[in-house]
N, C-alpha and C positions, 0 to 999 in steps of 0.2 A: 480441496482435492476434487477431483471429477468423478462422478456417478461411474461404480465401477460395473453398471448395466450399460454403461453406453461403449466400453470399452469391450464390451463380450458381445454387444451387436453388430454394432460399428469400428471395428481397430481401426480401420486403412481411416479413418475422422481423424483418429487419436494419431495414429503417424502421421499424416498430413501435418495438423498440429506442432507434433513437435519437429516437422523437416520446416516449416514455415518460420520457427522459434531460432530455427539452427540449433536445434538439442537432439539428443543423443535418439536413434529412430528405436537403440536395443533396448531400449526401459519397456517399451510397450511391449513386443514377446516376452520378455523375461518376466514382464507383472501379469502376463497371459496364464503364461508357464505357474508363477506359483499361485495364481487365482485356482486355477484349475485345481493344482496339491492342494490347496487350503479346501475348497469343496469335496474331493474326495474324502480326504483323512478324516472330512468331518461327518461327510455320511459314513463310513467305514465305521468311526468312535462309534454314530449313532446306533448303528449295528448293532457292535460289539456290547454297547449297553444295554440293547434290547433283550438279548439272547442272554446275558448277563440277570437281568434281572429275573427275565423268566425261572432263571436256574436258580435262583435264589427261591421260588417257591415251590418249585417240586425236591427242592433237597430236605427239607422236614419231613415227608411223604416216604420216602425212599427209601429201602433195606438194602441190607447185605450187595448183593457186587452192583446192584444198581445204584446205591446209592455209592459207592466207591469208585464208579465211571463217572458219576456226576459231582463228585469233589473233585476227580482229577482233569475234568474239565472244564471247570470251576476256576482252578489254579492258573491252567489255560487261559481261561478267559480275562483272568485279572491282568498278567502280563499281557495281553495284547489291546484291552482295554489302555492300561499305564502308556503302551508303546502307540498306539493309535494318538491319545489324547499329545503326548509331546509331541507326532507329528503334523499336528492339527493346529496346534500354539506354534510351531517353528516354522511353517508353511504361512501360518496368516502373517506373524511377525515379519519376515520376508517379502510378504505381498504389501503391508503399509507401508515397510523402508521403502520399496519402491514407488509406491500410490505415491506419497511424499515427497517424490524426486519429479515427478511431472507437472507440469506447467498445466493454466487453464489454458480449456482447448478455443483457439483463437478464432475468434469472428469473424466469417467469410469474407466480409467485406473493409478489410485489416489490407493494407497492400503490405506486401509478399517484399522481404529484404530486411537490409542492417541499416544501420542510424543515419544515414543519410539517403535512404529512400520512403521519407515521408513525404504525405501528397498534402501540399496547401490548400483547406479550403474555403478561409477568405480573408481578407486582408484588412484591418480599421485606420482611422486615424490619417495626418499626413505629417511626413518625416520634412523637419523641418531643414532647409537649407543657410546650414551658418555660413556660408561664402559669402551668400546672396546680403545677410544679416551683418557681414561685415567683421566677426572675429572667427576665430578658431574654438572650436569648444575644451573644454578642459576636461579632464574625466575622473569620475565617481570620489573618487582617494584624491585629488589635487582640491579638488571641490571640499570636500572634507574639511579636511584640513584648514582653507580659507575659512568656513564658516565655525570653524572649532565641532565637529559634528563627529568628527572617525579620527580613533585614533589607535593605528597598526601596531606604531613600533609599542607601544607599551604593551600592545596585549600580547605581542612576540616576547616580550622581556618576563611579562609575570607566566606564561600556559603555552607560548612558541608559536608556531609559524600556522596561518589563517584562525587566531584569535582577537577579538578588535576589542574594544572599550565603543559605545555610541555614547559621545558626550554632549552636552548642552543642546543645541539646537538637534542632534542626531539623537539623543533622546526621548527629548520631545517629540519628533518626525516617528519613532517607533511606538510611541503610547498612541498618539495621534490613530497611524496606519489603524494598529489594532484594534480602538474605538471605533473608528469608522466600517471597519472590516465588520466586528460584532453587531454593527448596529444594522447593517445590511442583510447580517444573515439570522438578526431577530426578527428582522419584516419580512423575511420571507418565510417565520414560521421554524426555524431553526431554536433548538433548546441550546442557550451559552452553555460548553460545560470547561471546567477546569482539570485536565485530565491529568494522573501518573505519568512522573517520568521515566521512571525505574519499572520493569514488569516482570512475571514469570519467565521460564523458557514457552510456557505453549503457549502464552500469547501471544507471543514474539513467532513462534515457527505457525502458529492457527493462520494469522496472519499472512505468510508466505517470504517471511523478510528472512530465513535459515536456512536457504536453498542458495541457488545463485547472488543472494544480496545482503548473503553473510560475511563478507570481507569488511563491508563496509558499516556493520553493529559493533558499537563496544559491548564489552560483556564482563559484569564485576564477578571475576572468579570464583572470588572466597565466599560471597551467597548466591552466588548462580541468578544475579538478577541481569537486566540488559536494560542500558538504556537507549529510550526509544529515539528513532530516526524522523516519524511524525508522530502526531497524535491518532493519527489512522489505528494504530497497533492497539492502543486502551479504548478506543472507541469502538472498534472491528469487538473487542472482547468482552466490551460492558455486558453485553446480555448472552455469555457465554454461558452452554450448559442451560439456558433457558428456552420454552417453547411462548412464543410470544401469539395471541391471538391478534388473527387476521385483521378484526377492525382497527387493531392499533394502528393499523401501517398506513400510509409508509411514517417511518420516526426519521427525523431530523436531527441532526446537533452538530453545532460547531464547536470545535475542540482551541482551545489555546495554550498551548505548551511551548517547553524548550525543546528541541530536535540536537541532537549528538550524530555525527555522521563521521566516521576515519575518514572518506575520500581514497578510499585504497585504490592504487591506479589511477589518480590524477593528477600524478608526481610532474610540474610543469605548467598545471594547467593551471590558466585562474591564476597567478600568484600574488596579482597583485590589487589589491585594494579586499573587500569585503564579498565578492560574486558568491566565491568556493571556500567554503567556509566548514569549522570544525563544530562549530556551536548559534544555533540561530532559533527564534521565534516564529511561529505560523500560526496561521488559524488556518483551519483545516474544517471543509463541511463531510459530515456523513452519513449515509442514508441505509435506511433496511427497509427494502422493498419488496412485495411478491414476483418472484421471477419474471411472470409475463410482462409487468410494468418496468423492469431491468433499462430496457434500452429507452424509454421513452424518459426515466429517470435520469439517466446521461446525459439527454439531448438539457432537462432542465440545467442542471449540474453546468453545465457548461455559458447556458446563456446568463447564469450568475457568477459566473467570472468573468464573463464579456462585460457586463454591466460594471462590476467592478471597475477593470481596464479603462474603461471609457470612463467613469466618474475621476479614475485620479488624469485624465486628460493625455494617457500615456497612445503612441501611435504602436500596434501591434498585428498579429496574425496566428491563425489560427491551423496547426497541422493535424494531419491524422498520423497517428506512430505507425512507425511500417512494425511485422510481427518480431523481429529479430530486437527490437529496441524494447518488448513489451517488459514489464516486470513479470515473475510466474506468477503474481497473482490474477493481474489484469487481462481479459477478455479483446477488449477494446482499450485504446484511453487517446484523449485529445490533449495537446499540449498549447497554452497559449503562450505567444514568444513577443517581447516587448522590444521594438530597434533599440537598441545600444548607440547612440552616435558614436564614440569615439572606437567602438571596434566594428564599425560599421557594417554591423548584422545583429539577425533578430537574435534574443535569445531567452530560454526557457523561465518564463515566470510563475506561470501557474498549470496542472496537468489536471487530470479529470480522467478515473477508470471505473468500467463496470468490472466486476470480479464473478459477476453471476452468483450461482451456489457454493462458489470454491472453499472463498474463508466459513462460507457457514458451518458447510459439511466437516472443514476442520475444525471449528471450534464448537459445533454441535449446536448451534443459532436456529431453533425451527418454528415454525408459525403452525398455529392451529385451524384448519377452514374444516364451515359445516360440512360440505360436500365430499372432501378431497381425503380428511383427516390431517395427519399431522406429515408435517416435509420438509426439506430446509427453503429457506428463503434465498434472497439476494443483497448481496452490499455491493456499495459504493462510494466514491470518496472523490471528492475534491478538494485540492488547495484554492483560497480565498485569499491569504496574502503570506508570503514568504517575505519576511519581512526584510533582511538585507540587500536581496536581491530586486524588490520594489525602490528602497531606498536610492540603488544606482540608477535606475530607472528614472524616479524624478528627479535627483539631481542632474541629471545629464541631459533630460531632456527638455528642463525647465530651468534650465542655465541662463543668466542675461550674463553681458560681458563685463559686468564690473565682480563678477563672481558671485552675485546674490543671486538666488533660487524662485523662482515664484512659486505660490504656492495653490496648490488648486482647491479650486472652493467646497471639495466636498472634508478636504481636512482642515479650513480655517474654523469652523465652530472647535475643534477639538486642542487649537492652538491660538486660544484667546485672538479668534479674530484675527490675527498675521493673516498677512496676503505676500511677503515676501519676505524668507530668510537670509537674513545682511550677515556678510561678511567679518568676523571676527579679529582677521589678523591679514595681512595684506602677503 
């Protein structure tokens, strides 16, 4: 949630924000409005206690009708005590529903629009030309299939529609990714961690994923747990409710989980092969930083995805999200997008957000400095490899025309040495 000092200095930041978001501009008056009832009622309560308690030590003191003005004022005072304190709790209640409905306030330098006004800025790799090379390329699921790697229809027949099976060589290609992904983000100082797939509800809303990007959470009823969408969500809450000292920081971890997503609203999209998917693998980096170091932290976050990208030899590019595309937790966030030959355009592999104090402030994440005292910190998070969604990536763009795969050399140690996945079934 955002500093609700910044909201009582600066609203017209906090509207900006959310017209930039394309959200709602009357959350920020109306969280004005009950900011404001919450501070009254609360100096009013304090009041009332005061004069309350005063009264409590001159009533042993007191005779005959003074002291029978000062029980009946007494009496007084309890009810308005009672009735000040409910509207103290029902004003501040009122003021989180809404604090909790606001998006972090977006980064100036965010361009302004919806999902297809992001600004490119820069581009790797070169896209190879199969004309030139002499076939047509096949794509991600035809591929599959050839190498015995993906297999649709059965995962539609046992769990329905965007469930796969990774078999034999597609299995292999997902332990591979994985290893190679953790190994990358141990050298850069990254704690491996194996994280919860199942979580609370506040981890999951601390987070920011039970606002806007709750259609697409499952959620097991009968124990009220959820399971998570990335490992961002148990990593964001590992040091929840903790004050963590300053020289710790910044902490690193790469998380490796299963991710659960409905896809609510992608009825159409993606249908076919492995892209958009109901169940997938990631490893996931994330960081708890001191606020001021926040954006310099991004800038790294991001050039170890580029590294990545570039080690599995994938051609790709780099956008900035416009603000309308942002998730509410994210500030900023960069998204790397890998070409697709056969739907030929780039598309989303890996993203990268600063959240600043958002998730901390909700999950209560603070750091302790000599100087400053104690205050919430900042997270951030990147994805390092999504696993299905890399998979189409190298198959398609490391296709030779007999249907076998090459394979690039930063995952042959993790696959006994292959340098190219043959063809299984013609």
């Amino acid at each position: 949630m955002i500093d609700l000092r910044l909201l009582r200095e600066d609203p017209d930041r906090v509207r900006a924000s959310q017209r930039a978001r394309g959200e709602d501009i009357g959350i920020v008056d109306a969280l004005i409005s009950a900011d404001e009832r919450r501070r009254s009622s609360s100096s009013r309560f304090d009041e009332l206690r005061a004069e309350q308690k005063q009264l409590g030590k001159r009533v042993p003191r007191a005779e005959g009708d003074e002291k029978a003005a000062l029980l009946a004022r007494a009496g007084e005072l309890a009810a308005a005590v009672k009735a000040a304190d409910a509207e103290r709790d029902e004003a501040a209640a009122e003021a989180q529903r809404l604090l909790l409905q606001l998006g972090n306030i977006v980064h100036p330098d965010v361009p302004v629009g919806g999902e297809d006004d992001f600004v490119v800025r820069e581009t790797h790799g070169t896209i190879r030309d199969f004309a030139a090379e002499g076939f047509t390329p096949r794509d991600h699921l035809d591929l599959g299939h050839i190498l015995g790697a993906i297999d649709t229809e059965r995962g539609a027949k046992v769990s329905g529609s965007r469930f796969y099976y990774l078999t034999g060589a597609g299995a292999l290609l997902e332990l591979a990714l994985v290893n190679a992904a953790i190994a990358q983000a141990t050298a850069a100082g990254f704690v491996p961690m194996l994280t919860p797939a199942l979580v609370k509800p506040r981890a999951m809303e601390g987070t920011g994923f039970l606002g806007q990007a709750a259609q697409d959470v499952y959620h097991l009823e009968k124990d009220d747990f959820y399971l998570v969408g990335t490992s961002e969500v148990p990593l964001a809450a590992y040091h929840m409710d903790e004050i963590l000292d300053a020289d710790q920081l910044p902490l690193r971890y790469a998380g490796f989980s299963p991710c659960f997503r409905r896809e609510a609203g992608s009825y159409g999209k993606d249908t076919r092969g492995i892209f958009r998917v109901h169940q997938f693998d990631k490893v996931e980096m994330f960081s708890y930083v001191a606020p001021e170091d926040a954006e310099a932290e991004l800038a790294r976050l991001l050039e170890w995805e580029k590294q990545w990208l570039t080690s599995l030899e994938l051609p790709f590019r780099v956008i900035d999200v416009a603000s309308g595309d942002l998730g509410a937790s994210a500030a900023r966030k960069f998204d790397c997008e890998a070409w697709i030959p056969t739907q030929g355009k780039y598309r989303e592999l890996t993203s990268t957000s600063n959240c600043g104090e958002f998730q901390a402030r909700r999950l209560a994440v603070r750091m302790r400095t000599k100087d400053a005292g104690v205050r919430p910190l900042a997270t951030l998070n990147g994805t390092l490899c999504a696993v299905p969604r890399t998979i189409v990536a190298l198959l398609e763009n490391h296709q030779q025309a007999d249907g076998s795969v090459r394979v690039p050399a930063v995952l042959r140690p993790y696959l006994g040495g292959r340098e190219v996945l043959e063809p299984v079934a013609k």
